[in-house]
VEXSE-981922 format. One record per residue (C-alpha): residue number from 1; residue in three letters; x, y, z. Coordinates in Angstrom, 2 decimals, decimal comma. Example, Ala and Ser with C-alpha at 12.3 -4.5 7.8 and 13.67 -1.06 7.14 Angstrom:
R   k   r       X       Y       Z
R   1 Ala   12,30   -4,50    7,80
R   2 Ser   13,67   -1,06    7,14
end
This chain:
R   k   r       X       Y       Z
R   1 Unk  -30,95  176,28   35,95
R   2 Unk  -29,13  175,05   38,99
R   3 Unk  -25,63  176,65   39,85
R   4 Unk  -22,83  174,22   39,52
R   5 Unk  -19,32  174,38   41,62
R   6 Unk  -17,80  172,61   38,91
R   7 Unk  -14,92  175,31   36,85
R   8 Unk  -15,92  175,98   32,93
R   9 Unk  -13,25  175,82   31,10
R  10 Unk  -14,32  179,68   29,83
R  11 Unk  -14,01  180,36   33,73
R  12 Unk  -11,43  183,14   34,29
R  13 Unk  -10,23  181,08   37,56
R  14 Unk   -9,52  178,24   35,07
R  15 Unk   -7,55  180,24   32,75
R  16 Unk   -5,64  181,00   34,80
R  17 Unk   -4,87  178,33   36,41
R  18 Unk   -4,08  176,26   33,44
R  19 Unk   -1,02  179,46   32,90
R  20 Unk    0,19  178,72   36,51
R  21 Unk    0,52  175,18   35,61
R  22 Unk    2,22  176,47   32,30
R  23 Unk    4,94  178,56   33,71
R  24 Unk    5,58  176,20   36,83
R  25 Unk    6,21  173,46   33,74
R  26 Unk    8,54  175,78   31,96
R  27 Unk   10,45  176,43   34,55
R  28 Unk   11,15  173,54   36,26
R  29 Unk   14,21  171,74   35,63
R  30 Unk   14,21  169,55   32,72
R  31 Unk   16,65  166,59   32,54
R  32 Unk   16,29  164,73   29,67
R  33 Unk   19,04  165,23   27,43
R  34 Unk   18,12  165,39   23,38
R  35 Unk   19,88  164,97   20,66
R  36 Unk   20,08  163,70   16,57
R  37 Unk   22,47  162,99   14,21
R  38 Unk   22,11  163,03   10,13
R  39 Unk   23,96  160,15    8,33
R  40 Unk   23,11  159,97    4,51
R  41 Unk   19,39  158,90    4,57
R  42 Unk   19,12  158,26    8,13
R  43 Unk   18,18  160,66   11,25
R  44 Unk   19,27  159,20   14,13
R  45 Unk   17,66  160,70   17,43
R  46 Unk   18,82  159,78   20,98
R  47 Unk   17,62  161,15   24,37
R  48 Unk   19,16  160,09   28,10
R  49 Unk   18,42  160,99   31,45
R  50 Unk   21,83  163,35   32,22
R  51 Unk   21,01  162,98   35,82
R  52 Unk   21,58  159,31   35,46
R  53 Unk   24,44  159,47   33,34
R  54 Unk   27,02  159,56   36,19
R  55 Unk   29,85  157,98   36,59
R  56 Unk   30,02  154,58   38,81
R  57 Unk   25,86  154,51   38,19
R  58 Unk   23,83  153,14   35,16
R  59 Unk   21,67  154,68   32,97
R  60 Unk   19,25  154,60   29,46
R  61 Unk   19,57  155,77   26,22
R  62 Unk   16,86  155,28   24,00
R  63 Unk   17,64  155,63   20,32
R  64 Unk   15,51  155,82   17,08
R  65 Unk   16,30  155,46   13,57
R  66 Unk   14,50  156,88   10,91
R  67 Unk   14,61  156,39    7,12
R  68 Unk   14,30  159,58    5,47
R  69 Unk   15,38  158,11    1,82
R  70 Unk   12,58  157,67   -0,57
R  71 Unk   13,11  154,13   -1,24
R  72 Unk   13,04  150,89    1,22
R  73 Unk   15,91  149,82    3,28
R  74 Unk   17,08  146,45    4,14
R  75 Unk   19,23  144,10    6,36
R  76 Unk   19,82  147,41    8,88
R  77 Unk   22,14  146,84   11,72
R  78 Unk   23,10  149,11   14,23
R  79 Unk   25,88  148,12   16,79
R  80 Unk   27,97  150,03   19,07
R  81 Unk   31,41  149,96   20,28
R  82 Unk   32,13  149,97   23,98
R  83 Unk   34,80  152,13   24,81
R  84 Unk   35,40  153,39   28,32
R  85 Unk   33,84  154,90   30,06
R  86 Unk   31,11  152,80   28,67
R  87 Unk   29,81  149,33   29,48
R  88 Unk   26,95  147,83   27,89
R  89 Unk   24,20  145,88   30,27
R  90 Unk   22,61  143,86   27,67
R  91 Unk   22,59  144,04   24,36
R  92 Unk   25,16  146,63   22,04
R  93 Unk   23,48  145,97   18,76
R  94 Unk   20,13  146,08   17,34
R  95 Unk   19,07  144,14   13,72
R  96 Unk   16,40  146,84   12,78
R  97 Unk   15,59  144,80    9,25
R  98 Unk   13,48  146,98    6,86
R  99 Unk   12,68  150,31    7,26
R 100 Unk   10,14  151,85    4,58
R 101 Unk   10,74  155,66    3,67
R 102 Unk    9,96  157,90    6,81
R 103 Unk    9,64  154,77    8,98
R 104 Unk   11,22  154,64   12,44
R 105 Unk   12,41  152,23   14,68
R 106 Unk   12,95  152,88   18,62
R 107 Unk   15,18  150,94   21,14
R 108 Unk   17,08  151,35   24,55
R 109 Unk   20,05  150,57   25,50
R 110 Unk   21,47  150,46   28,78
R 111 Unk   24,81  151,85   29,76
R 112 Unk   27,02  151,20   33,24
R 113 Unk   29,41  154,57   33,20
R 114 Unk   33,19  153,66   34,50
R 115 Unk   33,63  155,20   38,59
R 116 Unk   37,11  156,64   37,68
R 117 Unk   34,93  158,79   34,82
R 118 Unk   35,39  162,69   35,09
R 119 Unk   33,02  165,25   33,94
R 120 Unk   33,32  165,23   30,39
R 121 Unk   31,68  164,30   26,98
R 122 Unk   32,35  161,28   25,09
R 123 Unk   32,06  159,49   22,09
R 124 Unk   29,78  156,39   21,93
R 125 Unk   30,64  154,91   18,75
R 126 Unk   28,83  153,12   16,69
R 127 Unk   28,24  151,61   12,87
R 128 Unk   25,10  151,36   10,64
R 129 Unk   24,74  148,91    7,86
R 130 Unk   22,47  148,45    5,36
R 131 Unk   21,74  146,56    1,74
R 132 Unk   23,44  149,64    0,30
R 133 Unk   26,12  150,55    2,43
R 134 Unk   27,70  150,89    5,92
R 135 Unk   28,49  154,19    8,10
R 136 Unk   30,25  155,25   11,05
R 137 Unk   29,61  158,24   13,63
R 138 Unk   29,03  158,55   17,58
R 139 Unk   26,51  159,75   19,71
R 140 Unk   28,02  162,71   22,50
R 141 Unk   27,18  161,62   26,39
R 142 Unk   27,37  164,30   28,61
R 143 Unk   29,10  162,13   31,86
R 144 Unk   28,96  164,11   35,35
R 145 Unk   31,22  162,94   38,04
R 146 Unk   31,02  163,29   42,08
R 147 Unk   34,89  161,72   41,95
R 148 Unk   37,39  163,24   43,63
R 149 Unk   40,41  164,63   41,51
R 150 Unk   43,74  165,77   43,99
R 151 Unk   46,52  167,37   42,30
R 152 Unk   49,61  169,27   43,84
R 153 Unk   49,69  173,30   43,26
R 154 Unk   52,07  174,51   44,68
R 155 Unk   55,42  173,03   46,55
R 156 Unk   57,73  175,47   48,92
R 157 Unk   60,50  174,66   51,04
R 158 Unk   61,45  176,65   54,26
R 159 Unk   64,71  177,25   53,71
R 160 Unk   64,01  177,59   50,27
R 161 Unk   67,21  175,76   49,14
R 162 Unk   67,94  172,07   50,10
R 163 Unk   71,16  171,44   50,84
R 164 Unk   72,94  168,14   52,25
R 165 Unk   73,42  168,13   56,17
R 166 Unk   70,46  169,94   56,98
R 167 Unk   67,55  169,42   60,00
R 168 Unk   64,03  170,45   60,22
R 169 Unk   63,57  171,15   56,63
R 170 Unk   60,06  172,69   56,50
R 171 Unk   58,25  171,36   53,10
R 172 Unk   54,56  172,60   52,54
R 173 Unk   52,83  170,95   49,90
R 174 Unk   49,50  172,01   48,23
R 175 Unk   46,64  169,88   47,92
R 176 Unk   43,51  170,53   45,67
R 177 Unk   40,98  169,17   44,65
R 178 Unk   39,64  169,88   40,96
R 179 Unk   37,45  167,09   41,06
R 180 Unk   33,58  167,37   41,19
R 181 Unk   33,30  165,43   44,79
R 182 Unk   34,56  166,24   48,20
R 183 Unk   37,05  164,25   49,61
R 184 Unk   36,54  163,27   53,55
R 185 Unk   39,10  162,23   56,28
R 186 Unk   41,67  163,07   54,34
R 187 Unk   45,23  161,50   55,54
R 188 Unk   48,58  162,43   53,55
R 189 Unk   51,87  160,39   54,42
R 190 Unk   55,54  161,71   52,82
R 191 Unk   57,27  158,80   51,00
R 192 Unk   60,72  160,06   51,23
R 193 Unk   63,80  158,75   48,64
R 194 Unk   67,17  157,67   49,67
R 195 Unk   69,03  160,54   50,96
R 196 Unk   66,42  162,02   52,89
R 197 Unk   64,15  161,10   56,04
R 198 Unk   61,55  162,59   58,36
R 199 Unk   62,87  164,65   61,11
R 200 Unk   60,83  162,70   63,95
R 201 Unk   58,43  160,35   64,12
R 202 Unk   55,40  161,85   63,18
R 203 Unk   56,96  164,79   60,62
R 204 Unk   55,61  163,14   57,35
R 205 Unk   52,31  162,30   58,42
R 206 Unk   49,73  164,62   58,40
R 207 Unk   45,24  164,81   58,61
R 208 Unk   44,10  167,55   56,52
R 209 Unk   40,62  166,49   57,01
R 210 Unk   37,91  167,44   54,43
R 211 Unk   39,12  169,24   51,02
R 212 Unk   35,90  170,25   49,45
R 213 Unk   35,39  170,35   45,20
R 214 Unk   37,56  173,64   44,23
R 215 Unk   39,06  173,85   47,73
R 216 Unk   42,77  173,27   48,61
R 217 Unk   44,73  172,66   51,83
R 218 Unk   48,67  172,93   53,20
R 219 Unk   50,46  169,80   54,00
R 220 Unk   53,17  170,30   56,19
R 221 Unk   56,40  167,71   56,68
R 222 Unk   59,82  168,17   58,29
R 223 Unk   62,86  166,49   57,18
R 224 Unk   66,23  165,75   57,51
R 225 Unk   69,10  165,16   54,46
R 226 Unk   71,66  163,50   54,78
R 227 Unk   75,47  164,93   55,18
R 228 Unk   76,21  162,97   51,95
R 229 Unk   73,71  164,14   49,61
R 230 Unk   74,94  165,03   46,16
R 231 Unk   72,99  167,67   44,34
R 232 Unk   70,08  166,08   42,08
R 233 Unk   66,31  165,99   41,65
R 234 Unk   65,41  163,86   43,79
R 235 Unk   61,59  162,22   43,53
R 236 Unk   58,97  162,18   46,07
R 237 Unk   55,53  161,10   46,39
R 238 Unk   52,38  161,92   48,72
R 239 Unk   50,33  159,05   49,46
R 240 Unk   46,50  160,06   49,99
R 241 Unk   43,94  157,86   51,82
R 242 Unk   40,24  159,87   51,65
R 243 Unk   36,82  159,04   51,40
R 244 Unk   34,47  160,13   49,05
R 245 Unk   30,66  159,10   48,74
R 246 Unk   31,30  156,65   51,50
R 247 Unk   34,37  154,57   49,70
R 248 Unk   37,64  154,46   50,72
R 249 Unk   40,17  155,83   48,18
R 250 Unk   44,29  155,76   47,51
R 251 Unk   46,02  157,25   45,46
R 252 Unk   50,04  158,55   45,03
R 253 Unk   51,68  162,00   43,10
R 254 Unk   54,72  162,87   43,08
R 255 Unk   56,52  165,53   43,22
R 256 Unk   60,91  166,83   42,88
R 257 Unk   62,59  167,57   45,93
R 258 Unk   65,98  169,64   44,23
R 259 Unk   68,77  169,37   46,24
R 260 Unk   71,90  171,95   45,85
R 261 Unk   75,26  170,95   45,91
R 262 Unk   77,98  172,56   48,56
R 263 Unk   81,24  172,78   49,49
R 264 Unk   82,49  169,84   51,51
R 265 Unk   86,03  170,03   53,93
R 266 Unk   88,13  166,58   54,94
R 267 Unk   90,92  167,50   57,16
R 268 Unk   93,43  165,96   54,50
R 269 Unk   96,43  166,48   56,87
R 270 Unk   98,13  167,79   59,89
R 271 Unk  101,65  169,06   60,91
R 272 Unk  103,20  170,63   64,33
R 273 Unk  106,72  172,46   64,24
R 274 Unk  108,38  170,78   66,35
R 275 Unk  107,27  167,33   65,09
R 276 Unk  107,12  166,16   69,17
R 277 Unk  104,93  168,36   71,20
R 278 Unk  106,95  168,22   74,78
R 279 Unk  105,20  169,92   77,86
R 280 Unk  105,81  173,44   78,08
R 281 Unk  106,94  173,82   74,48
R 282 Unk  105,82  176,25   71,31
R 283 Unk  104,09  174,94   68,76
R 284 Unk  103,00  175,55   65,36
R 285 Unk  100,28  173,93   63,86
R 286 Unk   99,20  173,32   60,27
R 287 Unk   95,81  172,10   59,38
R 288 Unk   95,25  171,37   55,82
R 289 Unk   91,78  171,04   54,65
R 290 Unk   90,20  169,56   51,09
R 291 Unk   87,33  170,52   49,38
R 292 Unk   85,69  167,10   48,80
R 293 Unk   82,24  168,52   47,59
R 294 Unk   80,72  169,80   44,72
R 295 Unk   80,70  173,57   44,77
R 296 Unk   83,58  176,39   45,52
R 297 Unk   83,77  177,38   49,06
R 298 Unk   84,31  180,86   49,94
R 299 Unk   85,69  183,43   53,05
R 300 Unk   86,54  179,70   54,32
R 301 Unk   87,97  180,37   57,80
R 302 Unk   88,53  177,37   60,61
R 303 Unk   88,44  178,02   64,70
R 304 Unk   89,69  175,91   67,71
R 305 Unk   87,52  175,81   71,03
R 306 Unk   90,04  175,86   73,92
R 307 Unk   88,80  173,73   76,52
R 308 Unk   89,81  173,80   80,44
R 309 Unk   90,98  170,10   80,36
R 310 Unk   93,42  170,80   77,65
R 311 Unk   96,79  172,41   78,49
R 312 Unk   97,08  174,75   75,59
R 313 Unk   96,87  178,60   75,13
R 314 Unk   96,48  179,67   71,59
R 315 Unk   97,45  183,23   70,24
R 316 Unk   95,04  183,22   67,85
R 317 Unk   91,91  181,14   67,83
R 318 Unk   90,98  182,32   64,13
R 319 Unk   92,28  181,10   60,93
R 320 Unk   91,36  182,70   57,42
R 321 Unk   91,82  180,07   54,44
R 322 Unk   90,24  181,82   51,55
R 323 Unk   88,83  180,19   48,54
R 324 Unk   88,97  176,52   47,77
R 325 Unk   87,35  174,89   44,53
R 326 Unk   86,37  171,61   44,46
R 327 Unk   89,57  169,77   44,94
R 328 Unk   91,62  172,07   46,44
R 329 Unk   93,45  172,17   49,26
R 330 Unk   93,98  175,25   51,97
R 331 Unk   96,33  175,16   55,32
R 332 Unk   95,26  177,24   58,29
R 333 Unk   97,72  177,82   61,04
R 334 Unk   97,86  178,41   64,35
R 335 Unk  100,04  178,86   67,35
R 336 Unk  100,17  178,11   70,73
R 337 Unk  101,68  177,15   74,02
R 338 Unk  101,48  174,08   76,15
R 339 Unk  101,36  173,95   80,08
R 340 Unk  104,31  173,09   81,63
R 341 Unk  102,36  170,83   84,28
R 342 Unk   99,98  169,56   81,56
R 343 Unk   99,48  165,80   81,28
R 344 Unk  100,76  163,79   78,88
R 345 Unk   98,38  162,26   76,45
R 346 Unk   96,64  162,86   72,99
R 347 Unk   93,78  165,39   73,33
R 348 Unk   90,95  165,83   70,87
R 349 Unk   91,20  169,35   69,79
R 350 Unk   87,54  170,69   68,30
R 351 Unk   87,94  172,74   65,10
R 352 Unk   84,83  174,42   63,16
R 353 Unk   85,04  175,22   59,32
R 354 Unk   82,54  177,83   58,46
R 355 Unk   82,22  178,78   54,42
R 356 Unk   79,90  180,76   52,27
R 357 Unk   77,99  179,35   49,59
R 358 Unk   75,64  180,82   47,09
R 359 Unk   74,47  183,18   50,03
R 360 Unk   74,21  180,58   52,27
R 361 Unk   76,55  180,50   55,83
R 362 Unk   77,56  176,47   56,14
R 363 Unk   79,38  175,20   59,12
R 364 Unk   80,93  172,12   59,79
R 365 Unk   82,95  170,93   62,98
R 366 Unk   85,56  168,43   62,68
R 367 Unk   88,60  166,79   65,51
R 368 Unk   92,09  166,24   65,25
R 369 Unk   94,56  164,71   67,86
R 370 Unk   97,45  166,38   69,47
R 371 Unk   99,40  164,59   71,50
R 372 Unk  101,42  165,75   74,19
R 373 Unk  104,96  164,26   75,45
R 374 Unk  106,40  163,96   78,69
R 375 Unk  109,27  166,64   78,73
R 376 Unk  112,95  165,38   78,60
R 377 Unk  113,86  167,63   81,46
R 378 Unk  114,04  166,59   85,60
R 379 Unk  114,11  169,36   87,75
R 380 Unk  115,74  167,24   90,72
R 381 Unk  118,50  165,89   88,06
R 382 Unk  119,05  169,36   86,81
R 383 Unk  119,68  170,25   90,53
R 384 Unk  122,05  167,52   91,24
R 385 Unk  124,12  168,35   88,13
R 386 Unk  124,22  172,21   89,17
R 387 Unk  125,21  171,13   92,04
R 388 Unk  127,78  168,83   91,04
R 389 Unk  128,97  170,91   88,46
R 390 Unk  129,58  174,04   90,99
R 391 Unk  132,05  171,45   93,31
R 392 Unk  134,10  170,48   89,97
R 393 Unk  134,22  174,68   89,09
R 394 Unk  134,67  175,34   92,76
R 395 Unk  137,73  172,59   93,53
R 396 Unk  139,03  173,18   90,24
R 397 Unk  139,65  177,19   91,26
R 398 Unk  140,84  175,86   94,63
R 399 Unk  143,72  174,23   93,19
R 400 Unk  144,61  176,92   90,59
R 401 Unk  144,93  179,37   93,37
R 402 Unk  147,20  177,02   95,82
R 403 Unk  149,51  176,12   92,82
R 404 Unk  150,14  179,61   92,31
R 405 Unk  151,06  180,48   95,77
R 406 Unk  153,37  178,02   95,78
R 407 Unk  155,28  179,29   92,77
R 408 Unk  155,84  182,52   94,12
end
C-alpha cells in the first residue's frame, strides 16, 4: 500500500489539532447575547448582537416563540411597544397564527438605539395574544454607550467666601466625565448672573482640551461682584462645547455661586465746630457713618490721608467707632488745624472705613468736602487801626497832662 500525506482522523497530529481549534473557540470572545423568558405556555427566546446594540447605531434581535402547552394555539400576536431608547425599523409586531404543541416560530426585528442612550439595561415591552388569553412582559437589552456624560464634582472659591465689592475672585470648577466616551477639544465658557462679571476679558473662558471616560479636569475663572450685591445663592452655569466620535456637542450645568452679606458704611452726615472753617482756625470735625448693609460691623475705625495740597494738620489721623448693627449710626471725630496762608476753597478730604466681619478685614474709602473761608482779619487794616488807635491814646494823655499843669 502506498503512503498517503493526507491526516487520519486516528492521527495523533489531528487530534490534536481539532483541541487547538477547541480551546481557541472557547476562548474567544463571544458576542451574541442570549436570553428566554417563560409566560404561561409560551417560552420566549431572544438573542442580539451586544456589540451592535449601541447607542446612536442599529441592531437585530431575533426572537422565537414556542408553544410548550399540550393543546393548539390560535390567532397569536406578538407586538411590541417602542419606548426610548428604542425605535423600530420595520415592523413592531408579528401575527404568528397557530402554533401546535412544541412548535416554534422565529422572527427579527430590527432596532435603531436613541444617541443620548447611556450604558444601561432596558425594558422592551411587549404583549402576546392568543384565542385564550393575552400577556404582558419585556425582553432586557443590554445598551452600551461611547456618549459623553460631564458633570461638576467639585466647586471652590479662592477666597473661599464671596462677598460684594470684591476683584479677582478665583473660582475652580471640576469637570468629569462619567460617561463611557471621551470628550475632545473641550471649551468651557462662565455664564455669569446679574451681580457678578468676569474680571477681564478672557477670565471666563477657558480650553481644557481632552477629558477622557473616568477622567476629570480644573476649570479656572476670575470674577468680579459687584459693590451692591446682597447676600443670596446666586445661579451659574458652564456652557460646554466638545467633540466626541467626531460630532460636535453642547451642553449647560449649573451650579450656586453663595454670596455673604457685609457690613455697608454711608457717610450719613457731617459737622465742624465752628460751623465756618476760617483760615488759620481750630476745628472739630464730626463724621457720622450708617451701617446700610446687611451684617454687624465690628472694631469699625475711619482714617483721613493728609495730603500736601490741603492746608490742614490733624492731631490725630485715627478714629475708633466701635460696633454698628445694621442701621446704626457711629460719629468719629477728629481735630485739626488750618494754615493760616491756605487757600480758600472746598477740598476733598479722603477718609477710609476699615471693619471686621466674620473674620474677614473689609475696607472701604469714601470723600467729604471741607471748605475753607477767607479769614475776616487784614493785617494792613489791623495796622492802620493800631496805629490810629495809639495817636487817640497818645493825644488823649497829652492833654490830661497840660490841663493839669495848668491847675496847679
Amino acid at each position: 500500500m502506498e503512503k498517503t500525506n493526507q491526516l487520519s482522523y486516528r492521527s495523533p497530529i489531528f487530534g490534536f489539532l481539532l483541541f487547538g481549534m477547541l480551546l481557541i473557540g472557547l476562548i474567544s470572545p463571544v458576542s451574541a447575547v442570549t436570553d428566554f423568558i417563560d409566560i404561561d405556555d409560551y417560552i420566549i427566546d431572544y438573542s442580539y448582537d451586544e456589540s451592535d446594540a449601541v447607542s446612536g447605531e442599529r441592531f437585530t434581535i431575533t426572537v422565537t416563540v414556542t408553544n410548550e402547552d399540550n393543546e393548539l394555539r390560535e390567532n397569536i400576536q406578538l407586538e411590541f411597544k417602542e419606548e426610548s431608547p428604542f425605535e423600530f425599523v420595520g415592523d413592531d409586531d408579528w401575527s404568528i397564527g397557530t402554533l401546535e404543541p412544541d412548535e416554534s416560530e422565529t422572527k427579527k426585528f430590527r432596532l435603531e438605539v436613541d444617541e443620548d442612550a447611556e450604558t444601561d439595561e432596558y425594558g422592551l415591552e411587549f404583549t402576546l395574544e392568543d384565542n385564550n388569553d393575552d400577556y404582558e412582559d419585556f425582553l432586557e437589552i443590554e445598551v452600551k454607550s461611547d456618549n459623553v456624560e460631564l458633570i461638576i464634582g467639585d466647586l471652590q472659591s479662592d477666597p473661599g467666601t464671596i462677598l460684594p465689592d470684591m476683584e479677582d475672585v478665583k473660582i475652580t470648577v471640576e469637570i468629569q466625565n462619567v460617561g463611557d466616551g471621551d470628550a475632545k477639544f473641550v471649551r468651557a465658557k462662565l455664564i455669569l448672573p446679574s451681580g457678578f462679571k468676569p474680571s477681564n476679558s478672557f477670565s471666563d473662558i477657558t480650553n481644557l482640551g481632552t477629558i477622557k471616560e473616568g477622567e476629570s479636569k480644573e476649570a479656572v475663572f476670575y470674577i468680579n461682584t459687584n459693590e451692591d450685591l446682597e447676600s443670596s445663592l446666586n445661579l451659574a452655569y458652564i456652557e460646554l462645547e466638545y467633540k466626541n466620535d467626531g460630532h460636535d456637542k453642547k451642553e449647560q450645568l449649573d451650579f450656586e455661586l453663595p454670596v455673604h452679606g457685609i457690613p455697608q458704611f454711608s457717610v450719613s452726615g457731617i459737622l465742624t465746630n465752628p460751623d465756618v472753617i476760617m483760615q488759620g482756625g481750630y476745628v472739630t470735625l464730626q463724621i457720622e457713618l450708617t451701617n446700610i448693609g446687611e451684617k454687624e460691623g465690628k472694631d469699625i475705625s475711619v482714617k483721613v490721608f493728609e495730603k500736601s495740597d490741603q492746608p490742614f494738620e490733624f492731631e490725630e489721623k485715627t478714629n475708633f467707632v466701635g460696633t454698628l448693627a445694621p442701621g446704626a449710626t457711629g460719629t468719629a471725630i477728629f481735630k485739626f488745624d488750618v494754615e493760616k496762608n491756605g487757600s480758600p476753597s472746598t477740598y476733598l478730604l479722603n477718609i477710609q472705613i476699615r471693619t471686621v466681619s466674620d473674620g474677614n478685614v473689609l475696607v472701604s474709602e469714601e470723600t467729604i468736602p471741607v471748605t475753607v473761608e477767607k479769614s475776616e482779619r487784614n493785617p494792613m487794616k489791623i495796622l492802620v487801626f493800631s496805629l490810629l488807635g495809639g495817636t487817640v491814646i497818645l493825644v488823649i494823655l497829652m492833654v490830661w497832662i497840660m490841663t493839669k499843669k495848668r491847675k496847679r
